[in-house]
Structures are given as C-alpha cells and as structure tokens.
FIPAKE-191687 format. One record per residue: x, z, y of N, C-alpha, C, O, CB in turn; residue in one letter. Coordinates in steps of 0.001 Angstrom, whole numbers, padded with zeros to 6 digits, always signed. Each point is the difference from the previous one (the first is absolute). Glycine has a CB too. Example, Ala and Ser with C-alpha at 12.3 -4.5 7.8 and 13.67 -1.06 7.14 Angstrom:
2
+013190+007800-005690-000890+000000+001190+000900+000000+001200+001036+000665-000019-002928+000581-001154A+001542-001966+002223+000820+000060+001190-000770+000730+001090+000509+000169+001108+000675-002314-001736S
//
This chain:
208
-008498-020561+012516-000599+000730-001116+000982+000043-001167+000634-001000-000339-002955+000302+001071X+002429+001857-001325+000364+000202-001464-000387+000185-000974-000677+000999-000244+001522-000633+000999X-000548-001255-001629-000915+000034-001296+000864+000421-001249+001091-000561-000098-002649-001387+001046X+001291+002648-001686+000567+000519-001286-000830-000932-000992-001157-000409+000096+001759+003088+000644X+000575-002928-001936-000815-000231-001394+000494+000799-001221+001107-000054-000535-001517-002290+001310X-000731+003151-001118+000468+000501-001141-000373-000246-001162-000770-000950-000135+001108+002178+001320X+000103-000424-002448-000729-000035-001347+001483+000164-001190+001218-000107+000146-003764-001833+000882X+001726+002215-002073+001222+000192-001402+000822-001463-000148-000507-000925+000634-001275+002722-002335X+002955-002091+000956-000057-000122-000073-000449-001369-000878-000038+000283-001197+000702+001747+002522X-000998-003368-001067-000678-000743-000948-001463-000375+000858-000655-001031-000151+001945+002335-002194X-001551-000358+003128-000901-000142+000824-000575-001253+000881-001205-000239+000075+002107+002276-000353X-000049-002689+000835+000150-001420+000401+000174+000101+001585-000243-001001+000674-001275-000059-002736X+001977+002375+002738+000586-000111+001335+000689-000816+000830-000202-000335+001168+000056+001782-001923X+001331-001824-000345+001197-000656+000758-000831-001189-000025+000185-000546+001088+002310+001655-001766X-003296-001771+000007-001014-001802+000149-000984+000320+001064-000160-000825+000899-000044-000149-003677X-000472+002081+002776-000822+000674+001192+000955-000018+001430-000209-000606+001051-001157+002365-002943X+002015-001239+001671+000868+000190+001086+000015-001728+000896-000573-000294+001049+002236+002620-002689X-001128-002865+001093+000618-001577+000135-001396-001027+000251-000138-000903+000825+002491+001390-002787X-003053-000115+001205-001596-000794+000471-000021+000738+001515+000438-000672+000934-002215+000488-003698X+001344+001378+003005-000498+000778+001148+000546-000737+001061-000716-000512+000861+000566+002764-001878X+001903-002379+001009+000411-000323+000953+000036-001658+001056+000194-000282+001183+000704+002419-002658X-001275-003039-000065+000083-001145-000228-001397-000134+001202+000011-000595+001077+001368+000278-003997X-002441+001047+002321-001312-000398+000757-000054+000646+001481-000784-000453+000834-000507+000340-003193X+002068+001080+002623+000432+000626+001754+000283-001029+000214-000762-000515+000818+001701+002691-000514X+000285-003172-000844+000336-001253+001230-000882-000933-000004+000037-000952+000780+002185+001046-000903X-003519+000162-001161-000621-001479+000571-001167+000429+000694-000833-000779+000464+001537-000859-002370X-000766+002971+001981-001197+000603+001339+001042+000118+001576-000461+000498+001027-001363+001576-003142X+003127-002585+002027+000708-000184+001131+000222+001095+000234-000419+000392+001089-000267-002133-000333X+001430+002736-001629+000216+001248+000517+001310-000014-000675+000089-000402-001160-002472+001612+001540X+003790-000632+000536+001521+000320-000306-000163+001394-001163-000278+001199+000001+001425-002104+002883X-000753-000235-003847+000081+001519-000990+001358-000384-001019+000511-001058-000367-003679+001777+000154X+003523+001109-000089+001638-000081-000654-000138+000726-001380-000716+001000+000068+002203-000795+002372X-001007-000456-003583-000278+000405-001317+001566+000436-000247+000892-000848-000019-003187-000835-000789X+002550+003118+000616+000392+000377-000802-000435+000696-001028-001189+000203-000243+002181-000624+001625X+000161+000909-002180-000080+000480-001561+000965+002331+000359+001085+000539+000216-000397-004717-002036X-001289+004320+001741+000249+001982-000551+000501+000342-001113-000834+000549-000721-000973+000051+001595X+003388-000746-001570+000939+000895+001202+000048-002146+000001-000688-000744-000699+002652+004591+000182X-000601-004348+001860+000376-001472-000383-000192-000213+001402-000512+000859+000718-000229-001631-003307X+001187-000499+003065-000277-000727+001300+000949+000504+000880-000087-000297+001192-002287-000030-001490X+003467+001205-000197+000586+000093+000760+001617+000025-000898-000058+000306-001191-002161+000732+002927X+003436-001324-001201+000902-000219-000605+000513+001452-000960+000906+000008-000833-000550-002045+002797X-001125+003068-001606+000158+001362-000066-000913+000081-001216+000574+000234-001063-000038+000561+003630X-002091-000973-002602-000526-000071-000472-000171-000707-001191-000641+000539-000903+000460+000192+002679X+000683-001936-001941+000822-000593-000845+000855+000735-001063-000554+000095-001096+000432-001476+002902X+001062+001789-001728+000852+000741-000659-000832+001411-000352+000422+000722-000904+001734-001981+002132X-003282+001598-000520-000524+001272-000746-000751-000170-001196-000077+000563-001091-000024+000384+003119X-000619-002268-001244-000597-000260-001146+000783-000366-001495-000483+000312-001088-001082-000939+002986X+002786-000050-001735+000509-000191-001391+000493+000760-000570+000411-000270-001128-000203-001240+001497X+000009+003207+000367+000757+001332-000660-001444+000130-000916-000025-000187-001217+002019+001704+003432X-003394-001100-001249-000787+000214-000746-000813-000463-000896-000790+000705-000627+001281+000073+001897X-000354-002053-001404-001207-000586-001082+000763-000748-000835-000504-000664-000906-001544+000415+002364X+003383+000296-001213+001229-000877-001309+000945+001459-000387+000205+000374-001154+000348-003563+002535X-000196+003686-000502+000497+001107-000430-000378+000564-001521-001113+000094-000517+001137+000200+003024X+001128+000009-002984+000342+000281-001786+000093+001950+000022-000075+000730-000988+002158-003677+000313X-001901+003376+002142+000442+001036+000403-000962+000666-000079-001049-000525+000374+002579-000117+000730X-001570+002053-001616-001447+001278+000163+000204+000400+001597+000982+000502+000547-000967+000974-003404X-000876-001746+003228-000672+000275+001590-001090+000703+000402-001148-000411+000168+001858-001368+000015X-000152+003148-000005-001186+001053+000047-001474-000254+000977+000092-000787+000942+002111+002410-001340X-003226-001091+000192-001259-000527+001262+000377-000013+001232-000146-000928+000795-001519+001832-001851X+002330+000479+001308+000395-000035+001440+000922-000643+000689+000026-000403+001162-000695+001989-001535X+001685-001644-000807+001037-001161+000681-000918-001334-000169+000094-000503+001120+002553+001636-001903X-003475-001979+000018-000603-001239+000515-000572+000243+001041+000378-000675+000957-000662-000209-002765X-000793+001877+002054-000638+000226+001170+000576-000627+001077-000378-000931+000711-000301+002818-001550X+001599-001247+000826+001164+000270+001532+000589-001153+000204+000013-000497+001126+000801+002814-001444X-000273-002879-000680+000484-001294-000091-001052-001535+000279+000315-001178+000168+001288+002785-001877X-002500-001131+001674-000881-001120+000454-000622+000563+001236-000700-000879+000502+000202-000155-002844X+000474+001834+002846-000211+000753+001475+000863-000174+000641-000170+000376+001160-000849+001141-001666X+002552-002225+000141+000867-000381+000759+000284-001614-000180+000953-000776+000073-000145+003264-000117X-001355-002499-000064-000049-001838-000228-001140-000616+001049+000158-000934+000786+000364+001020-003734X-002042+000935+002664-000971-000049+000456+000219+000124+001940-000721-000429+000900-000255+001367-003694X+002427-000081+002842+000041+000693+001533+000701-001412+000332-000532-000431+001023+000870+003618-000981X+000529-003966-000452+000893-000723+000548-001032-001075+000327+000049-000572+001088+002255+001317-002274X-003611-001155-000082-000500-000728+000510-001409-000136+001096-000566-000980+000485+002029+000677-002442X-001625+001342+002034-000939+000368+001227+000909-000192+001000-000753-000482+000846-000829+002184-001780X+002716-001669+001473+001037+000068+000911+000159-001463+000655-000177-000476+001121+001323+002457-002504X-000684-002503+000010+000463-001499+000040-001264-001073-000111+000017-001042+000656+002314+001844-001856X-003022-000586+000641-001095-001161+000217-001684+000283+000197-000688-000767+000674+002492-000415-002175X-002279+002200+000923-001169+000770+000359-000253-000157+001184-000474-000990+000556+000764+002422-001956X+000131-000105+001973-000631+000121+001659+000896-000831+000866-000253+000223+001184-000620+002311-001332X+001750-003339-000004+000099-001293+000839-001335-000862+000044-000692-000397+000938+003194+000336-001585X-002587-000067-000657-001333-000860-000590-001301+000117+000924-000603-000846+000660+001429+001341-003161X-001099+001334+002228-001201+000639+000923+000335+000009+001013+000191-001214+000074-001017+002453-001242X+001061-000923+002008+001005+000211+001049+000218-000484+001135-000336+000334+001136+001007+000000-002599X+000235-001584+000825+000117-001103+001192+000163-001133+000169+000450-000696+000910+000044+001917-000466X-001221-001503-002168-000716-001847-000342-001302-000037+000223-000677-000969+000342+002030+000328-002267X-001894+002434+001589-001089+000123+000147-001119-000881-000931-001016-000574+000392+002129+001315+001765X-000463-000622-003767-000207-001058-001005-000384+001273-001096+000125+001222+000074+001769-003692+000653X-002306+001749-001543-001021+000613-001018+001197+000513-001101+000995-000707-000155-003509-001100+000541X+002403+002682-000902+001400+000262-000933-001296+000261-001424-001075+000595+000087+003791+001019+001989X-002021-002398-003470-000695+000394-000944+001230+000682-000817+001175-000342+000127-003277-001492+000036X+001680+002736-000923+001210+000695-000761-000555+000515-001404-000961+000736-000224+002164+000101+002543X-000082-001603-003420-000106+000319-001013+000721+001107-000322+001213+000184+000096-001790-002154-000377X-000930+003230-000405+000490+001065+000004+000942+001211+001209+001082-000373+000454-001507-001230-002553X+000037+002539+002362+000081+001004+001246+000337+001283-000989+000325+000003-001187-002308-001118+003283X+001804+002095-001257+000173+001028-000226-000790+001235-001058+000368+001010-000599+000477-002117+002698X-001917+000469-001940-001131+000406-000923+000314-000303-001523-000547+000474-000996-001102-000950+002943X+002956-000687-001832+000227-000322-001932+001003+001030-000169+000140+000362-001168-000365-003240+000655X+000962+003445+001376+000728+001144-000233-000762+001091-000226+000249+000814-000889+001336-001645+002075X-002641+000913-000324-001466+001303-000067-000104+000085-001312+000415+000970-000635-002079-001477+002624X+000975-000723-002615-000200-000127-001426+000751-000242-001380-000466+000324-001092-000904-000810+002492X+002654-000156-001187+001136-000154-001101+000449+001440-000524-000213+000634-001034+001137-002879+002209X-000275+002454-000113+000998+001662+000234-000874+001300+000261+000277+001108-000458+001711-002438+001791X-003253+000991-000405-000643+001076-000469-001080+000047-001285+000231+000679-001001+000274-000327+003373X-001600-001089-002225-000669+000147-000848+000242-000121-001853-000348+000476-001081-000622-001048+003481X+001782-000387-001775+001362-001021-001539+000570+000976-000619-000018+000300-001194+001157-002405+002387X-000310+002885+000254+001164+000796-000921-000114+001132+000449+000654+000636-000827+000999-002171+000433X-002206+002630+001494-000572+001205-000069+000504+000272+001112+000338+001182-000049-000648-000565-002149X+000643-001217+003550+000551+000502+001171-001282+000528+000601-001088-000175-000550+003193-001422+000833X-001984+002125+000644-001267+000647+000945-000061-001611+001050+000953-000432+000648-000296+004023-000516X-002115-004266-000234-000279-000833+000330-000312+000227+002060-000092-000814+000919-000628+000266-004093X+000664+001789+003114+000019+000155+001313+001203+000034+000866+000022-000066+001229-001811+001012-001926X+002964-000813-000268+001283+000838+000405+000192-001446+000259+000077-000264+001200+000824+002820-002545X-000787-003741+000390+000485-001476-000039-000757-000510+001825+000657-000680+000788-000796+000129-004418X-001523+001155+003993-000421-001023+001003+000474+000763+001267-000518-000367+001054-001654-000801-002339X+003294+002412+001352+000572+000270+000777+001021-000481-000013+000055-000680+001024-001087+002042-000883X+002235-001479-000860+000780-000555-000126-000165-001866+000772+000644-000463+000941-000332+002684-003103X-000982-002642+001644-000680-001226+000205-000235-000357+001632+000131-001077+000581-001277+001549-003004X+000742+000865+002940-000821-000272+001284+001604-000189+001076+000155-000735+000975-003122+002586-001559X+004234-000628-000232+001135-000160+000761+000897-000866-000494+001125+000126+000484-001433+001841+000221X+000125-003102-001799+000573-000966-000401+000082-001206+001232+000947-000493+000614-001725+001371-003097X-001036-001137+002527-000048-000845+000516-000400+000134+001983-000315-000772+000905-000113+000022-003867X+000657+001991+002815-000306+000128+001695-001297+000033+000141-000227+000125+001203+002029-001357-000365X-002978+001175-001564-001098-000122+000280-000820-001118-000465-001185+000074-000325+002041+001148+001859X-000124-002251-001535-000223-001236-000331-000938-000374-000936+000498-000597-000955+001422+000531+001583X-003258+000237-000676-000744+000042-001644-001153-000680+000242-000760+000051+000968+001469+002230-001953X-000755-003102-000293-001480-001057+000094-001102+000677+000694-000288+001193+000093+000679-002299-002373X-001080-000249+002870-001316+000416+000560-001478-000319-001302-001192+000307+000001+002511-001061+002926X-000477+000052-003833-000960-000326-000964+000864-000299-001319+000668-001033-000021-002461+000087+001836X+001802+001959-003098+000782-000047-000918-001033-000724-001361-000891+000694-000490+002575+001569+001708X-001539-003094-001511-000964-000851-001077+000597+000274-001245+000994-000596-000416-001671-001385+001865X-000156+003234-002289+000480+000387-001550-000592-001129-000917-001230+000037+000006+001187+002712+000344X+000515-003636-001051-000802-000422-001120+000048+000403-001449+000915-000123-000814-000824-001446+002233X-001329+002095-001548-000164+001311-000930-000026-001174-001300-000721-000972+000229-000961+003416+001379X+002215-002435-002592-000027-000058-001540+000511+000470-000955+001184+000311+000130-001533-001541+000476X-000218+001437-001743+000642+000923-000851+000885-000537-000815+000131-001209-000193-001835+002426+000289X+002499-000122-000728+000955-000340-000816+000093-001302-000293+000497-001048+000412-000660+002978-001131X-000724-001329-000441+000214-001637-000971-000049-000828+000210+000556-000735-000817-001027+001083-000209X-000165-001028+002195-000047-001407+000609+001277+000044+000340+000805-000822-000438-003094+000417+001305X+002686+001568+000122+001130-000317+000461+001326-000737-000522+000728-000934+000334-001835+002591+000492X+000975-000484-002060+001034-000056-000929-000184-001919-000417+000815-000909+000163-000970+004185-001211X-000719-003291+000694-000199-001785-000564+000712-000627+000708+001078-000331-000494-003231+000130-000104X+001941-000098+001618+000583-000672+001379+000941+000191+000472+000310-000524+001069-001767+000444-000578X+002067+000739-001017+001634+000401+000200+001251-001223-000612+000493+000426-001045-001492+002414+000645X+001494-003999+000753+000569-001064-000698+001633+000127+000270+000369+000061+001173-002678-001616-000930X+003444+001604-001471+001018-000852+000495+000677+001958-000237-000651+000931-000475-000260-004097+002620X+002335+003206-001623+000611+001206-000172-000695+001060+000671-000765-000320+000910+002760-000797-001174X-001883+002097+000023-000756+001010+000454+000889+000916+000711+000916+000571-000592-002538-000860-001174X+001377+000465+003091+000928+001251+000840+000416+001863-001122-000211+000814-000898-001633-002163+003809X+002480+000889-001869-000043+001928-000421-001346+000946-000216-000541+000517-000977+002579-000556+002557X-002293-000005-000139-001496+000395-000004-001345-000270-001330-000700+000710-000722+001617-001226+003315X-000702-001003-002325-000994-000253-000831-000433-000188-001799-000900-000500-000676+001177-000187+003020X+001059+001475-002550+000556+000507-001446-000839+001545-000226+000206+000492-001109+002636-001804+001384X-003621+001999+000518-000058+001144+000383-001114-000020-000965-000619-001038-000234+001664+001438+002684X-001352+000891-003098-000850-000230-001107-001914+000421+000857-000278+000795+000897+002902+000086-003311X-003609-001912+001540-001450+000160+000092-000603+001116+001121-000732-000137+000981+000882-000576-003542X+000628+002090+001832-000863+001071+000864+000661+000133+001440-000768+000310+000911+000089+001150-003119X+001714-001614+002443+000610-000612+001148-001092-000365+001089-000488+000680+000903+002373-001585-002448X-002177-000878+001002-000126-000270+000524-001879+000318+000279-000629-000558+000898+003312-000638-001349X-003167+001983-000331-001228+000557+000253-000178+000810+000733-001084+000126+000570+000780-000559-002078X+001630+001458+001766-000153+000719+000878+000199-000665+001329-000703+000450+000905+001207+001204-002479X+000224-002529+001843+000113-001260+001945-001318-000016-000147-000556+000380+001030+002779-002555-000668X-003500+001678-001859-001030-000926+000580-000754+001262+000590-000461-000166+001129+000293-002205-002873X-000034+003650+001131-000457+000943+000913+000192+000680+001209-000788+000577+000749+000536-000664-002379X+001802-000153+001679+000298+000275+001350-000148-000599+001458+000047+000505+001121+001056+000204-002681X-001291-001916+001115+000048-001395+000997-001855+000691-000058-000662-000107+001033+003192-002826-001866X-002976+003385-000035-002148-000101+000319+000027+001224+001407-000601+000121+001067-000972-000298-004585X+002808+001047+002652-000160+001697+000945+000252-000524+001241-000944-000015+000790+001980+002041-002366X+000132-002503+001960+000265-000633+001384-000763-000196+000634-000032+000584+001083+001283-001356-001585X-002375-000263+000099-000424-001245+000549-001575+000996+000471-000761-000260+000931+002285-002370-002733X-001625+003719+000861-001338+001317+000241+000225+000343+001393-000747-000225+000952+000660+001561-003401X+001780-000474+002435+000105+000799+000983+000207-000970+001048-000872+000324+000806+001656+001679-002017X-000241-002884+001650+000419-001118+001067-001168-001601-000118+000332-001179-000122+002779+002313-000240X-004287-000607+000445-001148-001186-000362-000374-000412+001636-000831-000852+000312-000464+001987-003022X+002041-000392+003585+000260-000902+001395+001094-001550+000231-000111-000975+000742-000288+003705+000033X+001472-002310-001861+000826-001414+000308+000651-000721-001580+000809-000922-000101+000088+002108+002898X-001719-000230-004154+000444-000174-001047-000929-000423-000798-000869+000805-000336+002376+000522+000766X-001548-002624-000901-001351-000774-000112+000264-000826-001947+000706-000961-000308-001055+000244+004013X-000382+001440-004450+000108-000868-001328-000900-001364+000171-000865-000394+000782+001170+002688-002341X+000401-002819+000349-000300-001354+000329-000001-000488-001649+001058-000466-000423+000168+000161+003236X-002500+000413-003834+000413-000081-001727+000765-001861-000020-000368-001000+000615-002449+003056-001976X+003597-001918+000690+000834-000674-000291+000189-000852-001415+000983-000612-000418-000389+002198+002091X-002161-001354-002357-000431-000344-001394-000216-001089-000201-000265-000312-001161-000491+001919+000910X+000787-002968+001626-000783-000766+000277+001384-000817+000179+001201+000194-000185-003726+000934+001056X+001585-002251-000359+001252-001486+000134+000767+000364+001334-000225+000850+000862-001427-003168-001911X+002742+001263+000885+000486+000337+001542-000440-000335+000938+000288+000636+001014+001152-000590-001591X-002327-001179+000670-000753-000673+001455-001105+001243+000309-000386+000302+001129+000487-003401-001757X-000477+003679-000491-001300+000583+000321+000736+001548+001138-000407+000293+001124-001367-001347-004116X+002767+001682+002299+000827+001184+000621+000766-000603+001205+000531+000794+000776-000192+000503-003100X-000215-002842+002587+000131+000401+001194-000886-000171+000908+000088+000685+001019+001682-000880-001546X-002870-000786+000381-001090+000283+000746+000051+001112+000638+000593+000180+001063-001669-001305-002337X+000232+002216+000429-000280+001132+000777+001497+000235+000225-000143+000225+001202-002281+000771-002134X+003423-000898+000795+001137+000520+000933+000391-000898+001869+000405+000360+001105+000692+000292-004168X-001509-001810+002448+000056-000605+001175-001720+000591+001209+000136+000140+001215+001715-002612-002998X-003055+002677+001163-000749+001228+000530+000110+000787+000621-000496+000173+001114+000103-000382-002192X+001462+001230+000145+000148+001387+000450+000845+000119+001345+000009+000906+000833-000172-000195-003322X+001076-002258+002427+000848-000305+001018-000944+000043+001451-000138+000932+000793+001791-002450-002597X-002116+000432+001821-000818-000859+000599-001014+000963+000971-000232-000125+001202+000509-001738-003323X-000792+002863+001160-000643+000957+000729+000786+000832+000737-000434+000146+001143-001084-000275-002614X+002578+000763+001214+000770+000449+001076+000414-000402+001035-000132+000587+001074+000454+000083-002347X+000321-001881+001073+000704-000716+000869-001698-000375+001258+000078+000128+001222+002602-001332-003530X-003945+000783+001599-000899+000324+001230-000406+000780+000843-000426-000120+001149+000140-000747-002081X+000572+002228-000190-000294+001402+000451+000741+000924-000235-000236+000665-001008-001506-001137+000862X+002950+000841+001046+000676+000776-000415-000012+001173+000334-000197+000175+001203+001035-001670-001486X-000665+002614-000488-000585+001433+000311+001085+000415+000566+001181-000261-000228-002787+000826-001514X+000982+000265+002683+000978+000920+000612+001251+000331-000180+000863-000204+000854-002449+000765-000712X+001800-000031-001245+001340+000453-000288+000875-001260-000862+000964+000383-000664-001991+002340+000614X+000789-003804+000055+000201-001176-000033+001046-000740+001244+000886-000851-000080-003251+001157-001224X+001897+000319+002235+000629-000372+001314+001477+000622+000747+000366-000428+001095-002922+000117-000951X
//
C-alpha cells in the first residue's frame, strides 16, 4: 500500500508522517518513510536548489524539477518498496503538492501538472492521500526556526493551497481524504492511524 501525506505548510505532516509509520511496525507491518522531492541522492540536491535557492525559479521549471526528483525516486526506492518488499511505503508529500503549489499557488493548469505526474512517476500514485486541512493562521503560528523559500510566500498564497488541497480532495474523494488538523497530534493521528487500518482491512478494488 501507498500512502501520501499532505497539507500547507505548518500543517504537521512531516510529525504525521513519522507517527504513521512508527505505528505500521508496531502493528508488524514493513513500512518505509520518505520525504517529496528527497530520499534520494538526486532528490536531495533538488530539494536544496528549490527551497534554499536565492535564484527566481519559474512554476514550471519547479514543477518539472520536482517531477524529476520525484521520477528518480519512484525508480530507486518506491516501487522496489511496492514491488518487491512488498512493504508499506509512506510518503511525505506526492504529486498533488505540485497539483496545489504550482497549480493552484501559482496558476499552472492543475490538470496539465496530474498528467505530467502520471508520466513522472510511471503510474505510481497513492492508494490513499491524507490532506490535513488547516488554515492559514494556525499554520502560519506553527511555523518555527528559518523559514524556506516557499514558506516566505505571502498569506493569500497560502489560502489559495488551503482551497486547493479542499478542490482535490472534492474531485478525488475515492483516495483523497481530509483529515482537520486543528486538534492535538495524538488526536490526528488516531483517526489517521483509522483511516489506515480500514484499508489495510478492506481494500478496495482499485487499491489492488
């Protein structure tokens, strides 16, 4: 199974992320946590063009540039992962934060990005993408310590991800699941460890 985590951010993914996986091994299940773009030596270096980078970097060139980070690591550790450990892959952030950064963020055609996306990664795409919806201002609060590139990005910015991540989650409410994020962290992962839990008992069709 593949699991996505999303959200703005400030959101509390990357701690979501790391709980989720923590509790797969103690339900005895092989599970691998990476981070979108990163985890891969490739990925690595994209990530530090784009979120330290001093450089103006148009949407489409980030797009692309994390669609190629994203390809090396579906290659290299992803679908090995799925594949032929046959182990649970959790992943911080997918393709859908490109859906929403670059398109909704910065005005790309959000459809054009989940094509692009679909030939990035070969196909490769969560069976269950977990948005945790909060707004701005919390977000913004919770934001500690230097701030990326990204996350220098001004208010309406980032109002427009929190609507885009809702639109997503409308049109794709088969594998794109909010999750409010207003709350403590034990309580968000509960139900994330849930939303897990129920799949992994019952997994739908196109799951398989």
């Amino acid at each position: 199974m593949f699991i996505a985590i999303e959200g703005i951010d400030g959101a509390g993914k990357s701690t979501q992320a790391r709980l989720l996986v923590r509790w797969l091994d103690q339900q005895g299940r092989s599970a691998v946590l990476c981070r979108d773009p990163g985890s891969t030596d490739l990925g690595e270096e994209v990530r530090k063009l784009l979120l330290a980078s001093r450089h103006q970097i148009g949407a489409k060139a980030q797009m692309l540039l994390y669609m190629a980070a994203r390809a090396q690591m579906v290659d290299e550790l992803i679908a090995p992962t799925l594949y032929k450990r046959k182990a649970i892959v959790v992943c911080d952030r997918y393709v859908l934060s490109n859906v929403v950064y670059q398109g909704y963020g910065c005005g790309l055609d959000p459809e054009v990005i989940w094509q692009v996306g679909q030939v990035a990664t070969g196909g490769v795409m969560p069976q269950l993408t977990i948005v945790l919806d909060l707004e701005v201002h919390t977000a913004q609060q919770r934001l500690q310590g230097p701030r990326d590139r990204i996350e220098t990005l001004g208010q309406d910015f980032f109002q427009r991800l929190v609507e885009g991540y809702r639109q997503e989650a409308q049109r794709h409410s088969h594998n794109i699941v909010l999750v409010p994020a207003d709350r403590s962290v034990e309580e968000i992962h509960q139900e994330i460890c849930q939303l897990v839990q129920s799949r992994l008992l019952h997994p739908r069709k196109e799951d398989s």
